[in-house]
N, C-alpha and C positions, 0 to 999 in steps of 0.2 A: 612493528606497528606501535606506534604510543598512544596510549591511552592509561586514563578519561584526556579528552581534550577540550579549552575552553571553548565553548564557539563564541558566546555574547555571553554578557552580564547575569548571570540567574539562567544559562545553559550550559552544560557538559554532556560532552558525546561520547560513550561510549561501545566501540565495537567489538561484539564478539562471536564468534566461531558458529556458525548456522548450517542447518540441510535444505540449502534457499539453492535457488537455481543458477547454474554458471554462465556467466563469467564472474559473480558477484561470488563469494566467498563468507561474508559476515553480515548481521543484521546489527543496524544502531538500535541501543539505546540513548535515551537522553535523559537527562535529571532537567525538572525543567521549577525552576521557583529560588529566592534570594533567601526564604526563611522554609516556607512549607513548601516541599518539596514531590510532586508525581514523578515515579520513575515509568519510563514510558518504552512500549516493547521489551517482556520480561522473557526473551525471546530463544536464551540457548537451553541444546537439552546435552549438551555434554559436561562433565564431572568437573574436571578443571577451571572448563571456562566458566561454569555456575560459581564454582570457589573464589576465579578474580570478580565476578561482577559481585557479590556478597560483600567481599572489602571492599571495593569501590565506592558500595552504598554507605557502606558500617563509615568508611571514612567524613561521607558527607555528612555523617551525625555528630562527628566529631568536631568537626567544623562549626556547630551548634544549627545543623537546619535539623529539622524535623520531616521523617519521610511519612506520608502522608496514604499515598495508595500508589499500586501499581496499575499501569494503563495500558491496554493493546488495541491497534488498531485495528484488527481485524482476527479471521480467526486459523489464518494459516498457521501450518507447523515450523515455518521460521521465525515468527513473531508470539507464540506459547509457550513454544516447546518446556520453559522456565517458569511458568505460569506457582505450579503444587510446590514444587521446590521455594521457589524464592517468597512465595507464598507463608510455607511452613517454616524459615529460618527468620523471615524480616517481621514476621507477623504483619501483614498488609494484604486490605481489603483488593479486589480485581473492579475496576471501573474498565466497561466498555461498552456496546450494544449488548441488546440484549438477547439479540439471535446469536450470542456466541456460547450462552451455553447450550443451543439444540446443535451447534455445526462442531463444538470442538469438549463440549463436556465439563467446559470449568464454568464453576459457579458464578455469578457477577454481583458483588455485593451493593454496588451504585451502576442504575443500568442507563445508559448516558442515551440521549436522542437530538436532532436537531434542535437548534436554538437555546438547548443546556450553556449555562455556565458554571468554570471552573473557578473559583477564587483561590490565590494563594498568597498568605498573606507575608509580610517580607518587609526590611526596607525600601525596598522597592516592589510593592504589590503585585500581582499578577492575574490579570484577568483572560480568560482562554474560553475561547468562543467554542462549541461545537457545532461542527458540521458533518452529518450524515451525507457518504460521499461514495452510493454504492456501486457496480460496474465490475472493476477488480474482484470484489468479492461483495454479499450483499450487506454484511453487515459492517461494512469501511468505515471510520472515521476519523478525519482531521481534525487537529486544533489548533485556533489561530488566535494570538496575540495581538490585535488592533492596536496598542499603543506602538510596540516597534515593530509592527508589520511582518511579524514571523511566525511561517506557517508550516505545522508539522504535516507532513502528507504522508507519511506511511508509504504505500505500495500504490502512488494513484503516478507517480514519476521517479523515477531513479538515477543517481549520474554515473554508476555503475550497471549494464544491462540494460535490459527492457523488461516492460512489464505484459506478463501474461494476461487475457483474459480466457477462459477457457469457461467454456458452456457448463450449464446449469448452474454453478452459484454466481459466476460471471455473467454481465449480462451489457458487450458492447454499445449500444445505443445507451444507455444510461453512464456509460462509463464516459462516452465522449462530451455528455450533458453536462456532467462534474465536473471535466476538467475544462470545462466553459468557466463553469460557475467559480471554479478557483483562479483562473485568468483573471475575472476582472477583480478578485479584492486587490490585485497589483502590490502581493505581497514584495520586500525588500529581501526576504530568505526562506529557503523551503529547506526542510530538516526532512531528507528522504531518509527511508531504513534500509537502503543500499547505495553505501557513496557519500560522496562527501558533499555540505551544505549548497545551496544551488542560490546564484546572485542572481538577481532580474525575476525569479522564476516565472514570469507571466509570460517571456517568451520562452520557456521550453515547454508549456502547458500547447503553446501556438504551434510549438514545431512538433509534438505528439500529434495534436490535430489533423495538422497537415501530411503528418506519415499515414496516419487511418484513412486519409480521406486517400491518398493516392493507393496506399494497398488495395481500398474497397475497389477502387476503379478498375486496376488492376484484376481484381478479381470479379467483379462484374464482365468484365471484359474476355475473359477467360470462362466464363458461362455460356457468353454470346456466342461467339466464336465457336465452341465446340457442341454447340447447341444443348450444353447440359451435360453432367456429369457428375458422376459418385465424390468424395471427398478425399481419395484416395487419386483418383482421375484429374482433380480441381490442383491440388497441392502443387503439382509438382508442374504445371503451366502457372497458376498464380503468382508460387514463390520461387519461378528459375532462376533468381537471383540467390537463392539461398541454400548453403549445402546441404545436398542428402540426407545428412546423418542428423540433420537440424528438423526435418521436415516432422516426425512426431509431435515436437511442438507447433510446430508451424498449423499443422491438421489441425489441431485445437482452436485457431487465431483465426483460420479459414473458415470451421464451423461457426464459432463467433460473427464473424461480418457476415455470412451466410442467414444465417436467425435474424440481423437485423433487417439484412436486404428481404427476407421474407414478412419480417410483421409491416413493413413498408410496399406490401405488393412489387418489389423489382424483382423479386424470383418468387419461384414456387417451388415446390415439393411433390415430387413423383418414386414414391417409395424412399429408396435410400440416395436419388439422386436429384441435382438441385437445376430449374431449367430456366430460361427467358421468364419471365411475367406472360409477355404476350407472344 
């Protein structure tokens, strides 16, 4: 793998080694700024790869940018795990929500919320909108670039795998809300932290869509039909399409559309199992 990679003017990707879910393998970082510079997802916890992504950075100072703070979008251990580390070598502050230090323990020196902006100043400046973007996790967020329509999305799409939602800090029905609300900015590029940059992205915001909606169905369907059933029970008629050995996740994605088809009155809840509405 080569890396850092240019991707646009005032961005470089770089990937490195993570405990992220497979078939995905690595989580991007990105340097994102023409002079002042966020490094964004400070995200491996192994020895090595902390040692290349350290020169990586130390390089881009070399270059005469100035690194500015480190940024994560959210508060999983593929996107942390480097948090204390690169913290304690680059001397740089943690900008993110501010629910990341009750979900994952690191401190947040700039605590970032909806409608915040990022200013980086540069020859060519940079302006980076934030958006609070929860669902995936509750404390998500994107940042988007309005002058070249380039939007960091973190864990909200990937072109590597798929993205989990898993109950309690996952919260489907909001998730599917965001990725509405990132469709229509009709960004020109999405900088996922698994895979590689995404062209058009507003249609694969429409084809995630359209997978939830056909799984929910799917799984609505498989309520009906078996007139209710545990989660254990659900899985494995919902996701026949999917291997066995997959289905623990799968249970998780089940529960998920499950909580929403409930706060929506289409199912209910009769101890541990999930039935018709009516």
């Amino acid at each position: 793998m080569i890396r850092p990679t240019t991707v646009a003017p005032g961005v470089e990707r770089f990937a490195a080694l993570t405990p992220t879910l497979p078939p995905a393998t690595h989580t991007n970082s990105y340097a994102l700024g023409t002079r002042d510079v966020v490094l964004v997802e400070p995200a491996t916890p192994y020895e090595d790869e902390r040692r290349e992504w350290v020169t990586w950075a130390r390089g881009l100072v070399s270059q005469g940018r100035r690194l500015v703070a480190l940024f994560a979008t959210h508060h999983h251990a593929d996107h942390v795990g480097g948090v204390s580390f690169f913290r304690e070598e680059l001397g740089l502050e943690l900008w993110a929500h501010e629910r990341i230090e009750t979900l994952s323990g690191h401190a947040v020196s700039r605590a970032l919320v909806d409608g915040d902006q990022i200013v980086l100043d540069g020859p060519e400046p940079m302006k980076l909108d934030v958006l609070h973007t929860p669902g995936h996790a509750s404390d998500h967020l994107c940042l988007y670039d309005a002058a070249s329509k380039t939007l960091v999305v973190g864990d909200m799409v990937a072109s590597v795998g798929t993205i989990l939602i898993a109950p309690g800090d996952g919260d489907m029905l909001e998730y599917l809300a965001q990725l509405g609300r990132l469709e229509k900015l009709e960004a020109n590029v999405a900088l996922p932290a698994h895979g590689d940059p995404i062209e058009v992205p507003s249609r694969l915001f429409r084809a995630y869509q359209a997978h939830r909606a056909m799984r929910e169905a799917w799984i609505l369907k498989a309520v009906e039909q078996s007139k209710g059933g545990n989660l254990d029970e659900l899985v494995t008629i919902a996701y026949a399409d999917t291997k066995p050995e997959l289905h623990p996740i799968a249970r998780l994605s089940l529960e998920a559309h499950l909580l929403k088809l409930e706060r929506e009155g289409r199912v209910r809840r009769e101890g541990d199992r999930f039935v018709p509405a009516a």
